[in-house]
C-alpha positions in Angstrom: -0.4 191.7 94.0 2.0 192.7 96.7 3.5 196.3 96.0 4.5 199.2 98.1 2.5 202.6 98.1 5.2 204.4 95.4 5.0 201.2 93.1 1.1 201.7 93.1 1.0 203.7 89.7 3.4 201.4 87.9 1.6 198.2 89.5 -1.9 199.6 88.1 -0.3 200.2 84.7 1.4 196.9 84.1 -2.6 195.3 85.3 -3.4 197.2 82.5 -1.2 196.4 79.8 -1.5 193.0 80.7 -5.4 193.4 80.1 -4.6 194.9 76.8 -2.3 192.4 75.7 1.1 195.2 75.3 4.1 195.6 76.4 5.3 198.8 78.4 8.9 199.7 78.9 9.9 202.0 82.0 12.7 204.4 81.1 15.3 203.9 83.3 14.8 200.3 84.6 17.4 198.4 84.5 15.5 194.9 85.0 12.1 193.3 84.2 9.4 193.5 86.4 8.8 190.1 88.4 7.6 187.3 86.2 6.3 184.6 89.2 2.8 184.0 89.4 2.1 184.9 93.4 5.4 185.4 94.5 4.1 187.4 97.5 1.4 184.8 98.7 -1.1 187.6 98.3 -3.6 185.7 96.7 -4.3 183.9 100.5 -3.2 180.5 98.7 -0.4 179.1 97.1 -1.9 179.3 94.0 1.0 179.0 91.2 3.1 177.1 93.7 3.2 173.5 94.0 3.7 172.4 97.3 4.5 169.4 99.5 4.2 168.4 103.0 2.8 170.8 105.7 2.2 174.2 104.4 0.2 177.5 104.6 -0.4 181.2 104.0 -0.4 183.0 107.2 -0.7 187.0 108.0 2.0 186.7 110.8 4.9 186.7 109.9 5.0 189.0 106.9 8.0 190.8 105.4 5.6 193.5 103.3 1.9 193.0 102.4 0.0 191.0 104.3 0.3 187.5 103.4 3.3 185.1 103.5 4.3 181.4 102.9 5.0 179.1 105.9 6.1 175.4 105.7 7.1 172.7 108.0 9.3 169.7 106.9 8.3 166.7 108.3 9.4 162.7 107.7 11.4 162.5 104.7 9.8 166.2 103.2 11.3 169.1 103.2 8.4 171.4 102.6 9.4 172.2 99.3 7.1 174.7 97.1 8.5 175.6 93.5 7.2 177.2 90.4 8.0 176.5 86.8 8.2 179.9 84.8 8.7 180.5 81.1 12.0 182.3 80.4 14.0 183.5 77.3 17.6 181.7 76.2 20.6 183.1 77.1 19.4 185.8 79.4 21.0 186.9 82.6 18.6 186.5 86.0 18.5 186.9 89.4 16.6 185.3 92.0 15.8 186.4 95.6 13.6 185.9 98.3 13.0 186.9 101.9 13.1 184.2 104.3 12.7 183.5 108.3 13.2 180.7 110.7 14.7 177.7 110.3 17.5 176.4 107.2 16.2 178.1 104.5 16.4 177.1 100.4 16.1 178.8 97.7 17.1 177.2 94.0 16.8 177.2 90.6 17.1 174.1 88.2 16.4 173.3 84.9 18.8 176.2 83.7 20.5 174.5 80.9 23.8 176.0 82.5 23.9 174.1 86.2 21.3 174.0 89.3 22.1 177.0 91.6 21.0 177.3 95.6 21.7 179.0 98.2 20.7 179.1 101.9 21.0 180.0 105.5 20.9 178.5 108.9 17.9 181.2 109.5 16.8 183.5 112.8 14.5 185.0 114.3 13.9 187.7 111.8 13.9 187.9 107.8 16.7 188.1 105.6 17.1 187.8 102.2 18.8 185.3 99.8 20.0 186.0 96.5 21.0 184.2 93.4 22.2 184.9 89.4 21.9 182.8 87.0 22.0 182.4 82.9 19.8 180.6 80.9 21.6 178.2 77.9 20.9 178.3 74.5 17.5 175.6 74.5 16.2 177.0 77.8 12.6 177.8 77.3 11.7 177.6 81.0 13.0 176.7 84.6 11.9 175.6 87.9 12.6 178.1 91.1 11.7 176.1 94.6 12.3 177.1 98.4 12.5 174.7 100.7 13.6 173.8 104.6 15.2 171.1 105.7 14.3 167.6 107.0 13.1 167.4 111.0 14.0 171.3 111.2 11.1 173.7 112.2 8.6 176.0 109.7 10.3 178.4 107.7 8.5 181.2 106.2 9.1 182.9 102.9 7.9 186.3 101.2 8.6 188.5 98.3 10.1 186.0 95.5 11.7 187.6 92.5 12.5 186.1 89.6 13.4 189.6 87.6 14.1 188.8 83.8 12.0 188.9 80.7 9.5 186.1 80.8 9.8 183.5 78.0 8.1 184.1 74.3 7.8 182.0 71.4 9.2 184.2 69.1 11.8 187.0 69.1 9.1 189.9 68.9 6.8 191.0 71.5 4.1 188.9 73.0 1.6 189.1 75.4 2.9 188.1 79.0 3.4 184.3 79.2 1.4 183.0 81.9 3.6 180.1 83.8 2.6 176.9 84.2 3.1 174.4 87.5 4.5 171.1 87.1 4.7 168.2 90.5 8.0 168.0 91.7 9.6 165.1 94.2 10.8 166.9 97.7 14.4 165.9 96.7 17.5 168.0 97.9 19.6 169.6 96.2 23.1 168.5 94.8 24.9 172.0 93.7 25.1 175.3 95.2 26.1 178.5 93.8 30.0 178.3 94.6 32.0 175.4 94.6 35.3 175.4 96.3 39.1 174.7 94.9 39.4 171.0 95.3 43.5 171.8 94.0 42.5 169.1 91.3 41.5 166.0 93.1 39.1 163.6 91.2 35.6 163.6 91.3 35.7 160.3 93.5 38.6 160.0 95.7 40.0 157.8 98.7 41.5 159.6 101.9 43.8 157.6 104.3 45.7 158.8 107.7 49.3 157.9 107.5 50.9 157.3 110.3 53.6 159.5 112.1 54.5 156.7 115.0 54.6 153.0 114.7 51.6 151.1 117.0 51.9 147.7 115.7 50.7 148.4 111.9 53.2 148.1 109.4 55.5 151.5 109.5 55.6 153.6 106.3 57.7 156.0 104.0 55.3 158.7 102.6 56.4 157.8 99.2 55.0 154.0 100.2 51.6 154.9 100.4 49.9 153.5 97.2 48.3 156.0 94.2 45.1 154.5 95.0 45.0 157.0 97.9 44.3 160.9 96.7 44.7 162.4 99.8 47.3 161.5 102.5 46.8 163.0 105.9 49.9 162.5 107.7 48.6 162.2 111.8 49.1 164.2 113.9 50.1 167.9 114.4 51.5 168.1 118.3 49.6 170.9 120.5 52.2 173.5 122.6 52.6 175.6 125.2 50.9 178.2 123.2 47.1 177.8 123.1 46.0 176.9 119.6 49.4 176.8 118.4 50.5 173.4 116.9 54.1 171.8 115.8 55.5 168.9 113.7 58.4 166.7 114.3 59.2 163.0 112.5 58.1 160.7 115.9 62.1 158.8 116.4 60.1 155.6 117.1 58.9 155.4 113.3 62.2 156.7 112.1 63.5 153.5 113.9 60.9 151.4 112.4 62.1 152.6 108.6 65.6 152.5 109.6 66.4 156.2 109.8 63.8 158.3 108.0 65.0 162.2 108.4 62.8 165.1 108.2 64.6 165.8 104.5 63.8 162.5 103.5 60.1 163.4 104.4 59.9 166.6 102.6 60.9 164.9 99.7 58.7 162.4 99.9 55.7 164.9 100.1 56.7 166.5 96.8 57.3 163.3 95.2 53.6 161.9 96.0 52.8 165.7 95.0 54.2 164.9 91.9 52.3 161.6 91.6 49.1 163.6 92.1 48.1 162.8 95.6 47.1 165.5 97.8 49.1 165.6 101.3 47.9 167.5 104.3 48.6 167.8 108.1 45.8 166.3 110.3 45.3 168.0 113.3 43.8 166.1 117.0 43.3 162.2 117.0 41.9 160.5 119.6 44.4 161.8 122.4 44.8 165.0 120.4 44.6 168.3 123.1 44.8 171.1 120.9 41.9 173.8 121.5 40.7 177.1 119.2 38.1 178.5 121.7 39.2 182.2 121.1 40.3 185.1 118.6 43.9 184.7 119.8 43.9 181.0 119.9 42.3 181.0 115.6 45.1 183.1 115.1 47.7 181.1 116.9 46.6 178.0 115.5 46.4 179.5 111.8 50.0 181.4 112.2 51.5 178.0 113.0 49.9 176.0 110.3 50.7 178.5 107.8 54.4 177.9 108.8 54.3 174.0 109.2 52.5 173.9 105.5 55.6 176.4 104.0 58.2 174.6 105.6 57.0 171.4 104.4 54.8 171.8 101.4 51.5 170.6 103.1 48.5 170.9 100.8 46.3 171.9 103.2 44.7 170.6 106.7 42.3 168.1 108.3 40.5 168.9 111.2 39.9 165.5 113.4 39.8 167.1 117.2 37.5 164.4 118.8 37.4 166.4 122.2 35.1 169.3 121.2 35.5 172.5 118.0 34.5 175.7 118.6 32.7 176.3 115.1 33.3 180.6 115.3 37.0 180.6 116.3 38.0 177.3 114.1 36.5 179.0 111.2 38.0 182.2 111.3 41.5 180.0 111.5 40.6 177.7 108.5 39.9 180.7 106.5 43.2 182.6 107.4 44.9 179.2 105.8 43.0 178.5 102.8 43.6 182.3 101.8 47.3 181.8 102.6 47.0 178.6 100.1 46.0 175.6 102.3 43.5 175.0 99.2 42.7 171.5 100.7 40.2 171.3 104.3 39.2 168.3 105.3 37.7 166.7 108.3 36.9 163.5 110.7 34.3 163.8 112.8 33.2 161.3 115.4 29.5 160.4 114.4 27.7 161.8 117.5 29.7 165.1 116.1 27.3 165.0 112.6 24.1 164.3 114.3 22.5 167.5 114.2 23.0 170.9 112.3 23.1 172.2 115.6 26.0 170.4 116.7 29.4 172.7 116.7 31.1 170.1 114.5 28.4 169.9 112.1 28.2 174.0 112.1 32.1 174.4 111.2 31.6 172.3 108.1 28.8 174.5 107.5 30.2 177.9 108.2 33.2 176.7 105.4 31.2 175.4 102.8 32.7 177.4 100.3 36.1 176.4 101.3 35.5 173.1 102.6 37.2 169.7 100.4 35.3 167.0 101.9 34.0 165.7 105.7 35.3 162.1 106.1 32.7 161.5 109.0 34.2 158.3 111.2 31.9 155.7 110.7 33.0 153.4 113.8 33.7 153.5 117.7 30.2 154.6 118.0 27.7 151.9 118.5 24.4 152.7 117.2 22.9 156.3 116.0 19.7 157.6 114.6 19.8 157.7 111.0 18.0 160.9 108.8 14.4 158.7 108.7 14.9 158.8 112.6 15.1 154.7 112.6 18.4 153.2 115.0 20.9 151.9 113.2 24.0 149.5 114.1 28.2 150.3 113.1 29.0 147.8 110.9 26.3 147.7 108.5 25.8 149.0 105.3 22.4 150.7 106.4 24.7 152.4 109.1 26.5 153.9 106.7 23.9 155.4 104.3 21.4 156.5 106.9 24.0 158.6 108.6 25.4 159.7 105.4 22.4 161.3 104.2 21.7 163.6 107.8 24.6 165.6 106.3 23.2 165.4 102.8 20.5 166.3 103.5 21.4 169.3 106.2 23.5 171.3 103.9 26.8 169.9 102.7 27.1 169.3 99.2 27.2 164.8 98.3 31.1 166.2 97.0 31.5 166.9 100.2 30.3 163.9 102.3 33.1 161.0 102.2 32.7 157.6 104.4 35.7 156.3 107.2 35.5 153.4 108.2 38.9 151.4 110.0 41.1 149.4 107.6 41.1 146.3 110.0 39.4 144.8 112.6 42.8 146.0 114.8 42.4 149.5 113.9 39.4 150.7 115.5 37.7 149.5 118.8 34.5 148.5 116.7 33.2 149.5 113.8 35.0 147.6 111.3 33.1 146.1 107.9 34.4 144.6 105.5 35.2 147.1 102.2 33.0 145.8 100.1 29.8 147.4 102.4 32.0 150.3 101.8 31.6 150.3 98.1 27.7 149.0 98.3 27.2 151.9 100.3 28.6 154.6 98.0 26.5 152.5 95.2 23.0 152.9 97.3 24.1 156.5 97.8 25.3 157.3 94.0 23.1 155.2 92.3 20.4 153.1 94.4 21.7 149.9 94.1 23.0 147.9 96.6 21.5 149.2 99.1 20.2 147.4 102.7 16.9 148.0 104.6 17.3 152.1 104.4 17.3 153.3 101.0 17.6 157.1 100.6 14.3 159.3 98.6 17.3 160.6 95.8 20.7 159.6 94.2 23.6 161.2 95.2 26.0 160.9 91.7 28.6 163.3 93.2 29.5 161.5 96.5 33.0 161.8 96.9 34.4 158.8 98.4 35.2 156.9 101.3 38.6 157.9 104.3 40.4 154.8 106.0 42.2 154.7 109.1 44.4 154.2 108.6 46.8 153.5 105.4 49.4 151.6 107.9 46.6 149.2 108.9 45.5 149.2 105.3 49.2 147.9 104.4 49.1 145.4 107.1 46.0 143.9 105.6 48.1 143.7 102.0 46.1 146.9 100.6 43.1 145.3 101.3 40.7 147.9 101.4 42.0 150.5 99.1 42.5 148.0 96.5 38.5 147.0 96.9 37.4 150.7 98.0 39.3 152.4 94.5 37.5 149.7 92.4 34.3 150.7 93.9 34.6 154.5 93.1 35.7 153.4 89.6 32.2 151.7 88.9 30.3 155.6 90.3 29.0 157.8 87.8 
């Protein structure tokens, strides 16, 4: 048993009154003692832990003691170890554990009241992750895991707490329940501790770029674009003089397309598809987009002007689609400064080379506003082939492409209601790429449920995926609403 030299006293007494089959109470506590089975790793094994993959007890690192768990993911593992523990209905808990290295899990499930996690992108040295949770009304016991993350290094974990009162089968006083273990699949988690405003989209919902200059596709009125589309993201916000600073102005050669189309006419149109229940936001970059937020004055340049577009116009939000490099620090600090100033809706449109790695500074901006963050609609085309999460090459175009890609950002720490799939509306919207929609709607079947799927199938389900992005709704309209109208009947057969 792990303790530090001022705990020696009570540690030897509670030894004791477990011999003796009592119960002591400290005065003053506010908390139960820990009730895991070797949450220190003291024992030299990981004895009350069930554990897959590549693991160990080692004496180097340690946070206190002398002992301390390391694991390695490897494959399709993720080095999980967990531990079922008996615990007492509707009772308050908190969970914590030191942790070091590489994307680090700690989680609880089995609650009765919703699976909780949380995690961090790790260091060099330990820190320590916390968690509360309360047990429903049937809840008799739960299961706490760490775990890393797939094709990441070891991580190393010390000191878990679960402090509560262990479970009993009665209301009086019992000896000290001693937990059991129970095999677990390696699967990843699906729900972390905070969830963030979503400003009342549905659970499943369809994103499409409208827009704001005519290229061929058929032009549009915002209050055009179909219901079947949740979130509009009118394209694109103009860079200026001012670095990080953006603008908005109706392009004249779409006006001319509609016949006239005035910027009143456009505001109006926002509230009215407002009013119909879609979402509409202000996408900033495109493929020719030159807007950069590489510094503390450019985040708040950037964030001062959005903040002024989405009053004067009634935006819901922003989507962040730069495809010539983010800086994940300064862009952060700007999305933040507009979802507190009620931009409740941030989306993004990475490039598919952007999403390959955790490392990557696309990938780390989703991940430094998780908490904030709507949904990443990663772009599925223009890319030729990419590795997939099991490491295997796969082709655009193909519903394995899809899936395999899909689940490196499931399973690298977004949430599966925050990983969406773009793919082009047509065959002329994208330089390659293009499927047809129904490999859209098998894919978010493989991913949701496990059906439909090609060659790659992924290790869990995904129930929560949230939906699929098109670019764009103009091409979409060209094609006689094609792929919305096959895309929206897809995410009504997901649980």
């Amino acid at each position: 048993m792990k303790v530090k030299p001022k705990h020696a006293f009570l540690a030897l007494l509670s030894s004791l009154a477990m011999c003796l089959g009592v119960t002591f109470a400290v005065s003053g506590s506010a908390s139960a003692a820990n009730i895991l089975t070797n949450p220190g790793f003291e024992l030299g094994t990981t004895s009350g832990w069930t554990c897959t993959g590549a693991n160990a007890v080692v004496t180097t690192p340690v946070h206190s003691g002398t002992r301390a768990l390391s694991a390695t993911p490897a494959g399709q593992d993720n080095a999980r170890c967990s531990q079922s523990v008996a615990v007492k209905a509707n009772t308050a808990y908190t969970l914590s554990a030191w942790v070091q290295g590489s994307y680090t899990y700690l989680g609880v499930t089995g609650t009765g009241m919703g699976d909780k996690n949380t995690w961090t992108p790790g260091g060099g040295s330990w820190s320590q992750l916390s968690l509360s949770f309360t047990t429903g009304a049937s809840t008799t016991s739960v299961e706490i895991y760490l775990h890393g993350w797939y094709g990441q290094p070891a991580y190393f974990a010390d000191d878990v707490n679960l402090d509560g009162p262990g479970g009993s089968p009665t209301t009086t006083p019992t000896t000290p329940t001693t937990p059991t273990t129970t095999t677990t699949t390696s699967n990843p988690p699906t729900t972390t501790t905070t969830t963030p405003p979503t400003g009342n989209l549905p659970k499943h919902v369809i994103t499409g770029y409208w827009q704001n200059f005519y290229n061929g596709a058929k032009a549009l009125k915002l209050a055009d674009v179909p219901t079947k589309y949740n979130i509009i993201a009118v394209s694109f916000a103009d860079a200026t003089a001012t670095p990080g600073a953006v603008s908005f102005t109706l392009d004249s050669g779409l006006s001319s397309q509609l016949g006239g189309y005035t910027d009143a006419q456009f505001k109006a149109d926002i509230k009215t598809a407002q009013a119909r229940g879609q979402k509409v936001i202000l996408s900033v970059g495109g493929e020719k987009g030159t807007i950069r937020v590489d510094s503390a004055a450019a985040a708040t340049n950037f964030s001062n002007s959005m903040k002024s577009l989405i009053a004067t116009y009634g935006f819901d939000g922003v989507d962040i689609d730069l495809e010539n490099g983010v800086n994940a620090t300064y862009m952060a600090q700007a999305l933040r400064s507009i979802h507190a100033a009620g931009g409740s809706i941030i989306t993004m449109a990475p490039q598919t080379i952007d999403m390959q790695s955790p490392a990557a500074e696309y990938f780390k901006l989703a991940l430094n506003v998780k908490d904030i963050l709507t949904i990443v609609n990663m772009q599925y085309y223009n890319s030729g082939t990419m590795l997939g999460c099991d490491q295997k090459v796969y082709s655009q175009g193909t519903v394995d492409f899809l899936t395999a890609l899909a689940c490196i950002q499931l399973q690298s720490g977004l949430r599966a209601d925050q990983v969406g799939l773009g793919l082009p509306a047509s065959g002329s919207a994208a330089g390659g790429g293009y499927q047809a929609p129904g490999n859209t709607v098998n894919a978010l079947n493989c991913l949701a449920k496990g059906t439909n799927c090609g060659s790659f199938k992924p290790s869990t389900t995904y129930p929560t995926i949230r939906g699929a992005m098109t670019w764009s709704i103009n091409w979409d309209a060209s094609q006689g609403y094609a792929w919305s109208n096959t895309v929206s009947a897809g995410l009504a057969g997901l649980p």
